[in-house]
C-alpha positions, 0 to 999 in steps of 0.5 A: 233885343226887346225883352218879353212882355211880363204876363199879369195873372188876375187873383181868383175874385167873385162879385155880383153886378147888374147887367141888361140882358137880351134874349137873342131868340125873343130879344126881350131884355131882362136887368138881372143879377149876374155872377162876375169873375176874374174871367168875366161873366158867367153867362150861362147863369145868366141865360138860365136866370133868364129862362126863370125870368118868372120868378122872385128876385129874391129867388134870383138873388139867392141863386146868385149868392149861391154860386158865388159861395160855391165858386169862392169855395172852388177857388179856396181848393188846391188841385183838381177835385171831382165834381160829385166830392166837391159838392158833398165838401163844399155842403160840409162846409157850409154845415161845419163852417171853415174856421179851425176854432182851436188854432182860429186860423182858416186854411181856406181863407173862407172864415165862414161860420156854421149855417143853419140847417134850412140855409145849406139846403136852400143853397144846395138847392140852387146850385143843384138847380142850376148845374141840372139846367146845364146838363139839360143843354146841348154841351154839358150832357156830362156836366151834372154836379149832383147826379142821380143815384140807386135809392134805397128801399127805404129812400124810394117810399119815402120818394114814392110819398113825396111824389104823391103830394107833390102832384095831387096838388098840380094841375093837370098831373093826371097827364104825367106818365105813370112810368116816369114816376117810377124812374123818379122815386127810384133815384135819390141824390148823391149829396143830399140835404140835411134834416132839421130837428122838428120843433111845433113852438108853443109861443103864438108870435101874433102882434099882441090885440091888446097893443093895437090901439096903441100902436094906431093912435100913440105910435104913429101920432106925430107933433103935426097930427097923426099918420093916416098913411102907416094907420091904414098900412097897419090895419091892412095886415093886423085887420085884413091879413095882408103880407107887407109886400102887398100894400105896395102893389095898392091903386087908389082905385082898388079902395073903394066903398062897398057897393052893398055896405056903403058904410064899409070898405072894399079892397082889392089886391091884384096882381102887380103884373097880371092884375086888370088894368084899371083902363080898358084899353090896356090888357093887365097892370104891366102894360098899363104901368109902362105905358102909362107910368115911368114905373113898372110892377113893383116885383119886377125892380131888383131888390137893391131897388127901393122901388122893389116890393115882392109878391108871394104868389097868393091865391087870387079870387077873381079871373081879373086877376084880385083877391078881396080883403077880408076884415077881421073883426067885420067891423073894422071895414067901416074905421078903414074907410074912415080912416082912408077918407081921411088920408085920401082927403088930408094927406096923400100927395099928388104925385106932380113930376110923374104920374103913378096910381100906388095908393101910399104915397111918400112926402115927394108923392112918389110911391111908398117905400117898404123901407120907409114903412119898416123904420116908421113901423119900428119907431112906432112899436118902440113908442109904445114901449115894445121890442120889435123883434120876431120872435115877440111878434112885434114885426110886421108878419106879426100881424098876420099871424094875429089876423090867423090865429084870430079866424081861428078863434072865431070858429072858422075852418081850414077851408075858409081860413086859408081863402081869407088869408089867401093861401094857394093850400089850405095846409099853409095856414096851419103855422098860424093856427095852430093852439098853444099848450094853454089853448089846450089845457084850457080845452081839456079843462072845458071837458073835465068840468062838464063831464 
């Protein structure tokens, strides 16, 4: 008699892979990150990743990481739990963390440690984002985990607040029915977000200016000669604004000599995938890349990619797809294009395997790496006896804060702030911007002399 064949049971487990997935109604094929258990794939994730194909890969990956967090947190429980109650536990945890500091034993076998405020509200928004994804199909009218419930009075003004300046700046919104918005600003979440303390810190993390030729001419000399290459990067966003992610979507041919100042620079920034070709014959950049190029846009590679370079979303000025950079100090467009002839002439590498038209090249003449630039960038500012860390303004961001608060100085107004660093509401640059206790007493002291 043949004994019973044993039954082996997976332990509970949740990773992350990369898969190819095809779209069966569009057959367009999407690489994503998925979510992997011990039953497999969740795939509705994947269909919903797929619906937002649009957005960041940061955007996918933190929805990624979220559900994991979530289903590790499913798996730690013992026996069944309403959907709404393990919402509102699995948000606690991630507030409280799971770790008895006493006993340091974790019941959960989570260990995970408090998070910040604006953590658990980013994850509970993609879980929440994803499970209404679900209940808007077919098969899962009953599936939302986090339900709408009655507001309060108080509850539903400040929802009648939110709605008014959520749609005063979405095109079109004069089409959203009126009776809509009243059944939207009369609910409210079941487990909702946490509040942050609100804090205007007074300390400006701008790049100190008077470090910048420092940084330009001692940080990045080298025993061969001085890089041409992280100078311009640099420049870039101390002098020009830009975001780090956008000086990897640069094409040589969107440096050019202004038509009018032909001792100054002009620099266009396009969109990666949506920008004009530079061939005509091709209807944007994405098109251009794949069928010219093995390369694709650079906010289309997964960030586990080192070809991968985000794009924020910044406010283009030109229907083909560009916005212009705008030197700060003016005077800064003619060492740019100094400087970049220079580069151009001594030091770009040719890419000779596979053709590209990035504008910064690595010593192979591939495409720049924005990890490569980070560890240049961070040994320069250290040569210069400087700490690169954020909160001292050292970073790379640090730079466009410096560029901000410059065009403040300079008198300009929001309007015309928020358009020379590229921000969609004028409201963005208000972080950048704003004056220091110093800035103000100096102000006051102003006053006080003349009165």
């Amino acid at each position: 008699m043949k004994k019973p064949l044993k039954k082996y049971y997976l332990m509970p487990f949740v990773h992350k892979i990369q898969v190819r997935y095809v779209d069966v109604a569009s057959n367009n094929v999407y690489l994503l990150p998925a979510v992997y258990t011990e039953s497999g794939v969740i795939t509705s994730h994947l269909r919903y990743l797929a619906w937002f194909s649009y957005k960041s890969e940061p955007w996918k990956e933190r929805s990624v990481f979220s559900l994991r967090l979530l289903i590790s947190y499913i798996n730690s429980l013992n026996g069944e739990v309403r959907a709404i109650d393990l919402l509102k536990s699995f948000t606690r945890s991630l507030v409280t963390g799971t770790i008895d500091y006493e006993s340091c034993k974790d019941p959960m076998g989570l260990f995970w440690v408090p998070r910040t405020t604006f953590d658990v509200n980013n994850i509970l928004f993609h879980v929440t984002n994803y499970t209404d994804f679900l209940a808007r199909q077919p098969e899962y009218e009953t599936s939302r985990i986090n339900p709408f419930v009655k507001a309060t009075g108080y509850e539903e003004r400040l929802n009648w607040c939110a709605y008014y300046n959520k749609n005063a700046n979405v095109f079109l919104n004069h089409l959203k029915k009126r009776s809509n918005a009243y059944i939207e600003v009369g609910q409210t979440r079941a487990v909702k977000g946490y509040r942050d303390p609100k804090i205007d810190n007074d300390k400006v993390v701008k790049f100190p200016d008077e470090k910048m030729d420092a940084l330009l001419q001692e940080g990045f000399s080298y025993p061969q000669g001085v890089n041409y290459k992280y100078q311009l990067m640099t420049m870039l966003m101390n002098y020009g604004g830009l975001r780090k992610s956008e000086l990897f979507h640069l094409y040589v041919s969107d440096i050019t000599v202004h038509p009018e100042r032909r001792d100054e620079a002009l620099v266009r920034v396009y969109h990666p995938e949506y920008g004009r070709s530079p061939l005509p014959s091709y209807k944007n950049r994405r098109e251009y890349l794949l069928a010219e190029t093995q390369y694709k846009p650079r906010n289309s590679y997964p960030l586990s990619e080192r070809l991968h370079a985000g794009w924020k979303g910044a406010l283009l000025t030109s229907r083909a797809g560009f916005f212009e950079v705008i030197f700060n100090p003016p005077s800064m467009a003619k060492t740019f294009l100094a400087v970049w002839v220079k580069y151009i002439k001594y030091q770009r590498i040719e890419p000779m395997a596979s053709f590209h038209p990035f504008a910064f090249t690595k010593n192979d003449g591939g495409p720049e790496t924005l990890k490569n630039f980070q560890r240049a960038y961070k040994r320069a500012v250290e040569k210069i006896g400087l700490e690169c860390k954020k909160e001292f303004g050292t970073t790379e961001h640090g730079h466009r804060h410096a560029y901000g608060y410059r065009a403040r100085k300079f008198g300009l107004s929001r309007i015309e702030i928020q358009k020379s660093m590229h921000h969609r509401s004028p409201d963005s640059c208000l972080v950048y911007i704003k004056p220091t206790n110093e800035d103000i007493r100096e102000k006051m002291r102003g006053a006080d002399e003349n009165a």
